[in-house]
LUMTORGU-113442 format. One record per residue (C-alpha): y, x, z; residue in one letter. Coordinates in pm, whole numbers. Each point is the difference from the previous one (the first is absolute). Last residue first. Example, Ala and Ser with C-alpha at 12.3 -4.5 7.8 and 13.67 -1.06 7.14 Angstrom:
BEGIN
<Y:-106	X:1367	Z:714	r:S>
<Y:-344	X:-137	Z:66	r:A>
//
This chain:
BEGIN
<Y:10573	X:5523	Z:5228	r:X>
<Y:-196	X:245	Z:186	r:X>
<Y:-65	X:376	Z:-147	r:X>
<Y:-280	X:213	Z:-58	r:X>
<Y:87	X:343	Z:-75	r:X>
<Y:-202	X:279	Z:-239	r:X>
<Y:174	X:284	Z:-136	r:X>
<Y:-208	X:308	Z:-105	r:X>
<Y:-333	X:106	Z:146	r:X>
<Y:-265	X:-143	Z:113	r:X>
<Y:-370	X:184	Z:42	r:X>
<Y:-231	X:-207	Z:26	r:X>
<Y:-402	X:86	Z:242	r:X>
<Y:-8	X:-307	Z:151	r:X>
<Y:323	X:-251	Z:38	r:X>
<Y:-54	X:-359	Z:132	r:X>
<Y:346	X:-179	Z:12	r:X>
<Y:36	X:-274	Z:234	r:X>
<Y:376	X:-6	Z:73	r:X>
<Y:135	X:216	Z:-326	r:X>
<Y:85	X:393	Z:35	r:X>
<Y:366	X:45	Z:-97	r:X>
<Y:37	X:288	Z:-221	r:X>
<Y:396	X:129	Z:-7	r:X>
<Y:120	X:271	Z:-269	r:X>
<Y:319	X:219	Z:31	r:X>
<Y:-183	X:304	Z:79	r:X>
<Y:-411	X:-93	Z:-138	r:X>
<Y:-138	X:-257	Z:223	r:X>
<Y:-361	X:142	Z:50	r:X>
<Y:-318	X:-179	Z:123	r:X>
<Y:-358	X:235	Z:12	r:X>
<Y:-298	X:-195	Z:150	r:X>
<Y:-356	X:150	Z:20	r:X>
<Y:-260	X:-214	Z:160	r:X>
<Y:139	X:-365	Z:88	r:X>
<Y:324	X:-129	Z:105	r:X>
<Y:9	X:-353	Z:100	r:X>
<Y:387	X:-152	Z:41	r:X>
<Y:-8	X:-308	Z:224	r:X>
<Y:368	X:-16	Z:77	r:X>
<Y:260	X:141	Z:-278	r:X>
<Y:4	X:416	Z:-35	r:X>
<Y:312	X:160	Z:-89	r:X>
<Y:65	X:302	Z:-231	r:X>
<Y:359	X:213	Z:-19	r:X>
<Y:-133	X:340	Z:-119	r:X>
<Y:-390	X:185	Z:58	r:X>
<Y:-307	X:-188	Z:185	r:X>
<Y:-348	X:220	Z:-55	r:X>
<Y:-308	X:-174	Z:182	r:X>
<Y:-360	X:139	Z:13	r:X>
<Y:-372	X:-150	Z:89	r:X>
<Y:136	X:-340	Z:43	r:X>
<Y:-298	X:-213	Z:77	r:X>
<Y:155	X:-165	Z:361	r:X>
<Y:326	X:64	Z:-129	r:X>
<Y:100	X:-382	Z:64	r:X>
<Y:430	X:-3	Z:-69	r:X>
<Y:202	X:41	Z:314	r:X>
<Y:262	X:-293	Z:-15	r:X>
<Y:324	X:-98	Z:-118	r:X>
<Y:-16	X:373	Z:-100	r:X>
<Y:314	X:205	Z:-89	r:X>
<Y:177	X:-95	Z:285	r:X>
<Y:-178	X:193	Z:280	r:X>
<Y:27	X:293	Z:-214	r:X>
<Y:353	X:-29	Z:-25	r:X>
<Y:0	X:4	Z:398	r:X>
<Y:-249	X:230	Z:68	r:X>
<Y:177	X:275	Z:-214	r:X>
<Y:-223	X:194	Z:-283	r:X>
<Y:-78	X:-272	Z:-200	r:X>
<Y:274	X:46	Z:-302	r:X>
<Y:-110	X:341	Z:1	r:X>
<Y:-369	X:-33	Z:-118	r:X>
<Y:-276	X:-160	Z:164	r:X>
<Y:-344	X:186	Z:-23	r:X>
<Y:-293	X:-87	Z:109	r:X>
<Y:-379	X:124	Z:26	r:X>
<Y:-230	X:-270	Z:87	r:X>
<Y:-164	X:77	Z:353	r:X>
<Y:-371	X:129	Z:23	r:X>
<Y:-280	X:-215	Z:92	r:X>
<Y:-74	X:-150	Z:-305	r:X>
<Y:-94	X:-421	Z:-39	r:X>
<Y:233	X:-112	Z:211	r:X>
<Y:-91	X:-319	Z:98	r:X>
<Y:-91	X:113	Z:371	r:X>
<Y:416	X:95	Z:58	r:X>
<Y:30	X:311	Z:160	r:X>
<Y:101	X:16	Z:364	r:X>
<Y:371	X:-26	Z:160	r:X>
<Y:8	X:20	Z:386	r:X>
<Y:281	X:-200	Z:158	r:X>
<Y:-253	X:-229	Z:165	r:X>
<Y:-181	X:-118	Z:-277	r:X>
<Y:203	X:134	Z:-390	r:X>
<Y:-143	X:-96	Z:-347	r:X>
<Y:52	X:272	Z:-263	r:X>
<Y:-57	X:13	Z:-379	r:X>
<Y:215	X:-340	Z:28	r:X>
<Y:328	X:189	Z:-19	r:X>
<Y:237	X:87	Z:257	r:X>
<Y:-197	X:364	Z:85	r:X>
<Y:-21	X:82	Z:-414	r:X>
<Y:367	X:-60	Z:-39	r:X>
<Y:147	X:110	Z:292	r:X>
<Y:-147	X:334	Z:-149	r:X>
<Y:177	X:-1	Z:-318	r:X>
<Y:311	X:-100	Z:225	r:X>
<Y:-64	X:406	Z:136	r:X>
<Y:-108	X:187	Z:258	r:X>
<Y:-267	X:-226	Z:150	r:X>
<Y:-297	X:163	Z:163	r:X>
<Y:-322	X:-138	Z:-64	r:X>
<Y:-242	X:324	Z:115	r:X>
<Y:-280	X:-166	Z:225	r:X>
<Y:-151	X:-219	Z:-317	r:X>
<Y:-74	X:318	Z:-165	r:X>
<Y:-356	X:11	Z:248	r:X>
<Y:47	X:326	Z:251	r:X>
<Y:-95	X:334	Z:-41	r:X>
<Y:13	X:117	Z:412	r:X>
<Y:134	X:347	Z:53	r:X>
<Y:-33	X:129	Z:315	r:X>
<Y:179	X:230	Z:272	r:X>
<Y:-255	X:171	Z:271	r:X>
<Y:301	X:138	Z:203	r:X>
<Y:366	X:-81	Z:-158	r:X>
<Y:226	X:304	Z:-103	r:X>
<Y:-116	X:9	Z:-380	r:X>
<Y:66	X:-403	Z:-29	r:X>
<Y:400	X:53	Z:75	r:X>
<Y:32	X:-65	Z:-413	r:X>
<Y:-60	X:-314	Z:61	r:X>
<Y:338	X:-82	Z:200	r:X>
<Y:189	X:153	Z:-289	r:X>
<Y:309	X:217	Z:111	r:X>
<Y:346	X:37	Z:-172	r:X>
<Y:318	X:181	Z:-46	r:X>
<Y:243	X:-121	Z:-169	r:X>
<Y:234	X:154	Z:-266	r:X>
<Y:319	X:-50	Z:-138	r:X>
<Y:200	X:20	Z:-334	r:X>
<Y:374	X:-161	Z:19	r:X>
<Y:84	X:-201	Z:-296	r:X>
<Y:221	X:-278	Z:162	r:X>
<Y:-267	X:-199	Z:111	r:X>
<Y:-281	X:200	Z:108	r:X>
<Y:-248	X:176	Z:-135	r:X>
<Y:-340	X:71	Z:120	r:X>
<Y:-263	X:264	Z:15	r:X>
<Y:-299	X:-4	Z:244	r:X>
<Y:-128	X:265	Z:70	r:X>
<Y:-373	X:-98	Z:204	r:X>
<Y:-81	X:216	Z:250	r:X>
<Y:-387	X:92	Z:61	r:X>
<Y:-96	X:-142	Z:361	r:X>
<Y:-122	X:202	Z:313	r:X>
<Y:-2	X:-217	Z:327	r:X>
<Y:-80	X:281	Z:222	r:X>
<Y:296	X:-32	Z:259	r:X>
<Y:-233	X:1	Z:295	r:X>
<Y:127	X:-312	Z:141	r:X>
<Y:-7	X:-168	Z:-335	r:X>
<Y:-390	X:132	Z:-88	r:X>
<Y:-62	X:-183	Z:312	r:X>
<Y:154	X:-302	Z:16	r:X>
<Y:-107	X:-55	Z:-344	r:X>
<Y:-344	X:37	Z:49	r:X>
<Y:7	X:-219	Z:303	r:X>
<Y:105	X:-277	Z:-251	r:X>
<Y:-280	X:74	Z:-177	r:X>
<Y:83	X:-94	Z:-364	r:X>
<Y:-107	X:-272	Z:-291	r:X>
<Y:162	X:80	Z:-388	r:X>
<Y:90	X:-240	Z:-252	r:X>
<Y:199	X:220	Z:-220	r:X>
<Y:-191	X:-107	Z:-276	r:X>
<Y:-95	X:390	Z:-57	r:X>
<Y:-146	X:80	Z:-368	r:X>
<Y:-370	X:64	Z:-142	r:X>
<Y:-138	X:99	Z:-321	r:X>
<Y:195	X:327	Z:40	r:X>
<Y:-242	X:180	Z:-298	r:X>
<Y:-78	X:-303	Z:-228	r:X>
<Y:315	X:-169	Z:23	r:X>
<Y:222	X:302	Z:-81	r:X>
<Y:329	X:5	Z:166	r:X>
<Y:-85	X:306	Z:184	r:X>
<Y:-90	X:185	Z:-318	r:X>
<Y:292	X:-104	Z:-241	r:X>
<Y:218	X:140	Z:323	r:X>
<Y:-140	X:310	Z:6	r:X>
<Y:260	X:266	Z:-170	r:X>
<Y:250	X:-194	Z:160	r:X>
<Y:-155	X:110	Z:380	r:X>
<Y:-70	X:-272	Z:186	r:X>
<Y:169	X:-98	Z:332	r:X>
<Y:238	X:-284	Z:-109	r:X>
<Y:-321	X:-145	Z:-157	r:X>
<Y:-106	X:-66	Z:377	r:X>
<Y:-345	X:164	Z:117	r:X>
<Y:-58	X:-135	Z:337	r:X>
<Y:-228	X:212	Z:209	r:X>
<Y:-430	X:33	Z:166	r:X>
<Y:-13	X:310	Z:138	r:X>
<Y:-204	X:325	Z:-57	r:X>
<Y:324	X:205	Z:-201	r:X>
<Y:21	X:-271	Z:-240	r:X>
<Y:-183	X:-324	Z:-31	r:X>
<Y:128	X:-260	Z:-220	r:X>
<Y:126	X:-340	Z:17	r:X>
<Y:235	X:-166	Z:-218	r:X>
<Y:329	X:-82	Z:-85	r:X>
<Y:106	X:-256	Z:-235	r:X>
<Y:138	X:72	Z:-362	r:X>
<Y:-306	X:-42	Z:-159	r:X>
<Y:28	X:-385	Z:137	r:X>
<Y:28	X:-245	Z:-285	r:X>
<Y:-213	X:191	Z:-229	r:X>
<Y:-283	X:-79	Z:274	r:X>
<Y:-58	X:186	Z:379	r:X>
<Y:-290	X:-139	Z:188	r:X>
<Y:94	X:-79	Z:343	r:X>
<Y:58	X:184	Z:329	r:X>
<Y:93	X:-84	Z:332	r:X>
<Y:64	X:275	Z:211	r:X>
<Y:-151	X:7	Z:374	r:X>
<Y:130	X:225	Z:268	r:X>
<Y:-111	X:31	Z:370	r:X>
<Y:-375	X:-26	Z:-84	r:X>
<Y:-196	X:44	Z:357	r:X>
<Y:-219	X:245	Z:25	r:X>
<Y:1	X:98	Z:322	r:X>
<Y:57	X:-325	Z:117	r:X>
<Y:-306	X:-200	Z:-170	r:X>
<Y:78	X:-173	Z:-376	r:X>
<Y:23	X:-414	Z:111	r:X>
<Y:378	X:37	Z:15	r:X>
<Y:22	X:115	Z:-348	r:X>
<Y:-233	X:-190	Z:-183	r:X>
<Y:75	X:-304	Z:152	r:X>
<Y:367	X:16	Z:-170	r:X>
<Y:-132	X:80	Z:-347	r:X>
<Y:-226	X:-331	Z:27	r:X>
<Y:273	X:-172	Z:166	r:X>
<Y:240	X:11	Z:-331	r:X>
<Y:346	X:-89	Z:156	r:X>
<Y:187	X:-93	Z:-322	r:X>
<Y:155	X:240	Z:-298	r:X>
<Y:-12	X:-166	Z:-275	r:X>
<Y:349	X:-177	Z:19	r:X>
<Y:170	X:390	Z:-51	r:X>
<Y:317	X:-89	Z:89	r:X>
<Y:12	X:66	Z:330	r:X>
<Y:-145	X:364	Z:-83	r:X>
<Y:-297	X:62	Z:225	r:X>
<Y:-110	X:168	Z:386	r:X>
<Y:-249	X:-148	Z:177	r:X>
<Y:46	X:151	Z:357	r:X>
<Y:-338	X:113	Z:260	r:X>
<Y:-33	X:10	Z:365	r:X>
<Y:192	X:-245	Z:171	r:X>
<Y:-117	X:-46	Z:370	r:X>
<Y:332	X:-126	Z:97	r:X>
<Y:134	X:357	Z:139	r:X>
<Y:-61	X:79	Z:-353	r:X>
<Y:234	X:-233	Z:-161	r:X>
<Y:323	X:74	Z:262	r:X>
<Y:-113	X:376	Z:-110	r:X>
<Y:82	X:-57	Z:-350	r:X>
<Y:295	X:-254	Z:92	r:X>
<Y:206	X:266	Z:174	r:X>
<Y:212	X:56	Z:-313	r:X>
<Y:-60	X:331	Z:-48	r:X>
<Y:-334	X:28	Z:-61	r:X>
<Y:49	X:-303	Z:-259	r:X>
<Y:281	X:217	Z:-174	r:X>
<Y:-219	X:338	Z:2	r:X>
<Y:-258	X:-160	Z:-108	r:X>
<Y:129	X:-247	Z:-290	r:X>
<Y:213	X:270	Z:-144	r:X>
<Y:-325	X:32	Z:-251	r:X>
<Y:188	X:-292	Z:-150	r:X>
<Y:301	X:134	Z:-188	r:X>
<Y:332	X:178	Z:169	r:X>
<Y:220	X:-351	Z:52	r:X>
<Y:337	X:116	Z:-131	r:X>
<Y:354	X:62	Z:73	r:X>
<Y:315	X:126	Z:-143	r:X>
<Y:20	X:-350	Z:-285	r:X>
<Y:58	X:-166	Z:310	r:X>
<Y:337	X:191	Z:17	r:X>
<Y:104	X:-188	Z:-305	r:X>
<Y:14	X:-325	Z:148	r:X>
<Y:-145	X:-42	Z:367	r:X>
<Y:-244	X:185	Z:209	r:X>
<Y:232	X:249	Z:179	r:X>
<Y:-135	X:307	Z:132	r:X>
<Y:237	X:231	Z:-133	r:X>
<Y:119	X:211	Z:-246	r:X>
<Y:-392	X:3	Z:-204	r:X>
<Y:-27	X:218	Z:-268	r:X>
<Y:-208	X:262	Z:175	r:X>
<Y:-25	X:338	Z:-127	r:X>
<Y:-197	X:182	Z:-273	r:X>
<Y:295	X:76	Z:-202	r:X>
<Y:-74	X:-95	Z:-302	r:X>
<Y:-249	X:-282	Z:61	r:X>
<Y:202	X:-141	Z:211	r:X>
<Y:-241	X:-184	Z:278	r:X>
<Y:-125	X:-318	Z:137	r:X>
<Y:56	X:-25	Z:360	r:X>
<Y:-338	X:-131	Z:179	r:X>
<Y:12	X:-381	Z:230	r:X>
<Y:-327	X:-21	Z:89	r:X>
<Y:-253	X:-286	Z:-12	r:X>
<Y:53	X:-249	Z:221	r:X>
<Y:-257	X:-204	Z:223	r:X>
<Y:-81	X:-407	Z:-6	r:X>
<Y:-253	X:-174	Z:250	r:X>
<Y:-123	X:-290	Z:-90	r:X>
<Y:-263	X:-279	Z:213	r:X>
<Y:-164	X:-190	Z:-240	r:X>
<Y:-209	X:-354	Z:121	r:X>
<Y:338	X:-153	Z:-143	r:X>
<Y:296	X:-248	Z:185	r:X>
<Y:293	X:307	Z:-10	r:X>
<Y:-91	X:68	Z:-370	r:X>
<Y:353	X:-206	Z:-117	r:X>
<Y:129	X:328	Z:222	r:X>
<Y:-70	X:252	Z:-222	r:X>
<Y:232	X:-77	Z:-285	r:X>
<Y:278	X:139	Z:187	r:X>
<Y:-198	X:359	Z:93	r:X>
<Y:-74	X:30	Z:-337	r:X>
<Y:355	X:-20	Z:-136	r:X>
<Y:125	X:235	Z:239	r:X>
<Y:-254	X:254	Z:-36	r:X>
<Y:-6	X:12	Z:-404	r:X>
<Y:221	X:272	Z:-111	r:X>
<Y:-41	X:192	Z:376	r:X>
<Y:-379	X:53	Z:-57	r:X>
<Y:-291	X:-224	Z:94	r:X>
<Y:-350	X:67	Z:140	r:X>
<Y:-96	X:-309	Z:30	r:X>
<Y:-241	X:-48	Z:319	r:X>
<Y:-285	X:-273	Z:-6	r:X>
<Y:-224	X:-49	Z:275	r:X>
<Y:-381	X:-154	Z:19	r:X>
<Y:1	X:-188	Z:292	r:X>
<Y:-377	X:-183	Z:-10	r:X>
<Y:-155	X:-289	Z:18	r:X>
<Y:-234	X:48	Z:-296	r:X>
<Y:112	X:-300	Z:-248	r:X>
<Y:367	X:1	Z:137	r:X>
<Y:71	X:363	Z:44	r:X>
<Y:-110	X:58	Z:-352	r:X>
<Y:206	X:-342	Z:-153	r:X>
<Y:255	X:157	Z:156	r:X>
<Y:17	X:325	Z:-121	r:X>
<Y:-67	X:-135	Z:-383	r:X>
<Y:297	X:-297	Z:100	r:X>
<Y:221	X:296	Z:83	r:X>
<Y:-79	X:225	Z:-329	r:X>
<Y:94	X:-297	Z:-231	r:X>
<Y:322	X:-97	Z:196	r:X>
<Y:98	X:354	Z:-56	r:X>
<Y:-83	X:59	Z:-346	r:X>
<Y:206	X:-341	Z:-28	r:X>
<Y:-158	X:-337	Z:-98	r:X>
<Y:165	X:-230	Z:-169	r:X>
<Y:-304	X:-132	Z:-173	r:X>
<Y:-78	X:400	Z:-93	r:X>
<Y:232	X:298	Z:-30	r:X>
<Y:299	X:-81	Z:168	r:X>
<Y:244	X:298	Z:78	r:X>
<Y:0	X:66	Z:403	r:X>
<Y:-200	X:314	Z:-20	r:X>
<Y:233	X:167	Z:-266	r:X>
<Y:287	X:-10	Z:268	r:X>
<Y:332	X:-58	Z:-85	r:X>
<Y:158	X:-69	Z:-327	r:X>
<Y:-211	X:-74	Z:-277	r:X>
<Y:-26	X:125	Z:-420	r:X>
<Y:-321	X:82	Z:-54	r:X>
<Y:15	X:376	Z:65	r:X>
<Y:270	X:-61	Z:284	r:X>
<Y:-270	X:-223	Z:242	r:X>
<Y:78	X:230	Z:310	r:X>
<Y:-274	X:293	Z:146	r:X>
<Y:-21	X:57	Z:417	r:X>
<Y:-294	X:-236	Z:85	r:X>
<Y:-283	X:216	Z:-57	r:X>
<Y:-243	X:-261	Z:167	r:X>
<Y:-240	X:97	Z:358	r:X>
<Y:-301	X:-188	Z:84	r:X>
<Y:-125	X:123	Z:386	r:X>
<Y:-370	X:-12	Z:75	r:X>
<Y:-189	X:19	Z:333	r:X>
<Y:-50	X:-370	Z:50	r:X>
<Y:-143	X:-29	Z:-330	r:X>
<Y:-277	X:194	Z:68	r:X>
<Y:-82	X:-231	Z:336	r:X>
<Y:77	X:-287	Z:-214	r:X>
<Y:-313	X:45	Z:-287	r:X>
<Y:-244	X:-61	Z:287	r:X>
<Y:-331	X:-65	Z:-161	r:X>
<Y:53	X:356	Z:-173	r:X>
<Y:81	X:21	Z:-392	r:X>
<Y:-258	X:105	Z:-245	r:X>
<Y:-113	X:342	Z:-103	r:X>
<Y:46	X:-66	Z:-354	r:X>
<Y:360	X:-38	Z:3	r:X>
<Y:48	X:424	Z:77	r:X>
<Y:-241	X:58	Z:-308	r:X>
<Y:138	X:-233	Z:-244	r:X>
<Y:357	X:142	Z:50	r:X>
<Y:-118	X:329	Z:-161	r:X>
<Y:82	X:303	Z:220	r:X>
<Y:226	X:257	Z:-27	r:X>
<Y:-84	X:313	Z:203	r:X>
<Y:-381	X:-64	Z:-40	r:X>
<Y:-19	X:149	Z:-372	r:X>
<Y:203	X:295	Z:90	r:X>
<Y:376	X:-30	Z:-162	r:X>
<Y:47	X:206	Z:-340	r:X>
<Y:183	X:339	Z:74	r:X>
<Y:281	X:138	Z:-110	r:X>
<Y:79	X:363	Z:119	r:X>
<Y:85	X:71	Z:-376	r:X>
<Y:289	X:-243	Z:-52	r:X>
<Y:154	X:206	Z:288	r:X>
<Y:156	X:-280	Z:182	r:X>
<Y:361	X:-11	Z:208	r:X>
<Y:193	X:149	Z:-333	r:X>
<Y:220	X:223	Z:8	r:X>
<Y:201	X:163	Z:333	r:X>
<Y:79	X:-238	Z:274	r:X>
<Y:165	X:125	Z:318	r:X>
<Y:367	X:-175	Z:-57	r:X>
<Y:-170	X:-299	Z:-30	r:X>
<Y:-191	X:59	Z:314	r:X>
<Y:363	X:58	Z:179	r:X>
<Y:99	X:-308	Z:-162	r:X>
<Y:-261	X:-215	Z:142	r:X>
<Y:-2	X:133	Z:355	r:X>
<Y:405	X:-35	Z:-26	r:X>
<Y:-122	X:-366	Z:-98	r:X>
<Y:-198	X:-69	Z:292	r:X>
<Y:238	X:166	Z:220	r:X>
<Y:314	X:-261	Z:-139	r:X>
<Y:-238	X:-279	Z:70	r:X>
<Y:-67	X:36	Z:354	r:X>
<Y:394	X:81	Z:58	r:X>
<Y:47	X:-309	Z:-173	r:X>
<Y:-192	X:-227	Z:188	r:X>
<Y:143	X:163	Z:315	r:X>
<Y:369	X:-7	Z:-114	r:X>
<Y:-56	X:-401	Z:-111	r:X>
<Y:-86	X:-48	Z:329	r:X>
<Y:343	X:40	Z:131	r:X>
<Y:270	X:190	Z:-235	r:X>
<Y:-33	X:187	Z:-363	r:X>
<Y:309	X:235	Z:-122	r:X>
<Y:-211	X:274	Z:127	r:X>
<Y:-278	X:-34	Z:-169	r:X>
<Y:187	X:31	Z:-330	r:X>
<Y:144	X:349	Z:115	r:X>
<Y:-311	X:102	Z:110	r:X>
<Y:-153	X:-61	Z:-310	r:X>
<Y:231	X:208	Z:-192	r:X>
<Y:5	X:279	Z:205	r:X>
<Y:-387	X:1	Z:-15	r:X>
<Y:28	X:5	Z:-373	r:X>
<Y:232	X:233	Z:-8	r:X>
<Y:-251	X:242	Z:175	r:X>
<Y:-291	X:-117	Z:-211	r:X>
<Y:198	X:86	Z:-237	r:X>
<Y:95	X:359	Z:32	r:X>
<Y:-372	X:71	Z:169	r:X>
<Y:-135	X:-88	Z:-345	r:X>
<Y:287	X:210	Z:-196	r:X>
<Y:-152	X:291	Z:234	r:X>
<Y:-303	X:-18	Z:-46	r:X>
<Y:-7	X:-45	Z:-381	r:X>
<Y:262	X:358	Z:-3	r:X>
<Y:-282	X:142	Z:183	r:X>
<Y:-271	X:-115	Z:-251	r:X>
<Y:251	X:124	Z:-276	r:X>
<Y:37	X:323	Z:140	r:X>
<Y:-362	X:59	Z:-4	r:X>
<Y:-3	X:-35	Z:-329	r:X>
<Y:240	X:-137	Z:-216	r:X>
<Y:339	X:-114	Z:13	r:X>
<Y:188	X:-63	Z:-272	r:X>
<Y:14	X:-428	Z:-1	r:X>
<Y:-84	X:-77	Z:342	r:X>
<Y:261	X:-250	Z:25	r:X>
<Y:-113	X:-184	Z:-288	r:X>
<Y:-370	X:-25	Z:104	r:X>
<Y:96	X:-153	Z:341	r:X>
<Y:-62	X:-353	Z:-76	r:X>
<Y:-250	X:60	Z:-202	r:X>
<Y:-197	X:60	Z:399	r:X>
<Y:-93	X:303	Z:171	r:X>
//
């Protein structure tokens, strides 16, 4: 049984206790139900059916919850990967594409993770609709990438966002100024779960509404939802009666993560029987990324080892570079077939995520969660594939927008790629401090991104601005102590300075 229960079984040992367990677990999944079929039954039309879909995916969920005792790893059981379970990028690219690069692509699906907003740096709506580069939306970026595909190879590559009831609306509006592409895009929804009281172990959702406070009731239940939600839409099998066999799965905002058609002729050149239904991209973990989850193999199957999963006593150990050397890009390819299956049979198996929040007013909730990587142990044949860094460049922060709006990049087709002057071919590390952290203040901070093209590392603390033509170069560390301003002057060259203090440039 779960903390949750700990204080009610306070006294009671034994056997007794493993009764009284049982029967507390029964007790609330029996409110529960009440619960939920109260809320279903305030719902009308189709809105009933997509929420009567929903509602049994999450009493699945909960009654797992209810199920889980300790830890889902014994640290012991670990296992490294075999060699040939994750396999170095080099190896699947050296084999060479075929002469007819279309029929592969003809098979393949791209699917974004469309249901997260732009909150963390400060926008409303949709994160995929915040401009990262000459204007340029995540979304705009991952169109012209599809098209530019379709276009070179003749082909009808698909897109599908998989979006969630925070950003559904918006997308769907900005949709139509793609009317005139070489895209055709198909949109799904996530599910709509009820977060719940932490105290009580019960919904705290009223009703169904989706305004005001009664939003605050509901939440999108994490990626791995993506089968069960694209199952249920209709649009998994609308995919495969096209002669679809395979989805690219990745993180909108990850602006790495393009079609790679080595990867993708590796799986639909392997022979039926042994067919690779589930690939994980991979990439070398650095201090950056011990957090990340990696690959392991436990119990004779290759699985997702999330930090969320790992003992305390082991966390110095999974974070080590030199033992998990590796981490999960969330780039993954799957069978589409695969997932029909494994859906039909109910054998989608994924560790749940807790996930506390709190809300406004004080009240302590929880949410619980799937990751769509962590389904990798239910998948035939799965794979890892260690790919180059330049795969992983999500955007999380205005540190990021950064490095992706600055000349280290140059973008062709949507796709960004690594300037040829720079020397190294890792990123420079950066850090903008609090007066960055919304898009719009950042935005006004430089009249215009300053040349980083040698900056090995970049610390910004306080009120700083940047003029236009600012070169930064090697290590850079600028702090405006509380009170203090530093305005950077138009055509200053800074390598390796720290500045500090009060420093402002003004017209007269």
């Amino acid at each position: 049984m779960t903390v949750y229960l700990e204080g009610l079984c306070k006294g009671v040992v034994g056997k007794g206790m493993a009764q009284f367990e049982e029967v507390m677990r029964q007790q609330l999944e029996s409110s529960m139900d009440t619960e939920m079929d109260k809320l279903l039954n305030t719902a009308t039309g189709a809105d009933r059916e997509v929420c009567r879909k929903d509602f049994a995916g999450f009493k699945n969920l909960f009654h797992r919850f209810l199920q889980v005792k300790g830890p889902s790893v014994e640290w012991i059981k670990i296992q490294r990967p075999p060699e040939d379970s994750i396999q170095p990028y080099d190896k699947i690219s050296a084999r060479g594409l075929p002469n007819n690069v279309a029929n592969s692509l003809n098979k393949l699906v791209v699917v974004k993770l469309n249901g997260g907003l732009g909150t963390s740096m400060g926008c409303k709506g949709p994160k995929s609709l915040i401009s990262v580069r000459n204007e340029n939306t995540f979304l705009d970026l991952t169109v012209q990438q599809i098209e530019h595909l379709n276009k070179t190879y003749n082909t009808d590559v698909p897109l599908v966002l998989m979006n969630s009831f925070n950003t559904d609306e918006d997308t769907k509006k900005i949709l139509q100024k793609y009317t005139h592409h070489r895209v055709k895009i198909h949109t799904f929804n996530q599910s709509r779960y009820p977060r719940i009281n932490k105290e009580s172990l019960l919904p705290v959702a009223k009703n169904l509404s989706m305004t005001g406070q009664s939003a605050d009731g509901w939440y999108p239940p994490g990626h791995g939802d993506i089968y069960a939600s694209f199952y249920n839409s209709g649009l998994l099998d609308q995919l495969i009666t096209q002669g679809k066999e395979y989805i690219f799965v990745s993180n909108i905002d990850n602006l790495g993560a393009t079609v790679d058609l080595n990867i993708l002729h590796h799986l639909v050149s392997q022979p039926n029987g042994k067919r690779c239904e589930f690939v994980m991209e991979v990439t070398d973990k650095t201090r950056a990324d011990v957090k990340g989850g990696t690959l392991i193999q436990y119990e004779g199957k290759l699985r997702l080892l999330e930090i969320a999963q790992v003992p305390k006593a082991h966390v110095d150990e999974f974070k080590s570079v030199s033992k998990f050397k590796i981490f999960n890009t969330n780039n993954l390819w799957i069978s589409l077939p695969a997932i029909k299956r494994l859906q039909e049979q109910n054998a989608m198996d994924m560790e749940i995520i807790v996930n506390p929040k709190t809300l406004d007013g004080g009240l302590n909730v929880i949410q619980l969660e799937t990751a769509v990587g962590a389904a990798i142990k239910c998948f035939d044949n799965a794979l890892g594939i260690n790919v180059p860094r330049s795969r992983f460049l999500p955007v999380k922060t205005t540190s990021d927008l950064l490095l992706v709006m600055s000349n280290l990049y140059s973008l062709d087709a949507g796709s960004l790629t690594m300037s040829p002057k720079r020397e190294f071919p890792t990123t420079p590390h950066v850090k903008l401090g609090s007066s960055f952290t919304k898009v719009q203040e950042y935005l006004t901070r430089f009249e215009s991104i300053p040349d980083m093209l040698e900056l090995d590392h970049l610390t910004v603390s306080g009120d700083v601005t940047f003029g236009k033509n600012v070169s930064l170069k090697g290590t850079v560390i600028i702090i405006a102590n509380h009170g203090d301003r530093i305005d950077i002057p138009a055509g200053s060259m800074l390598e390796n300075k720290i500045v500090s203090g009060n420093l402002r440039i003004l017209d007269h």
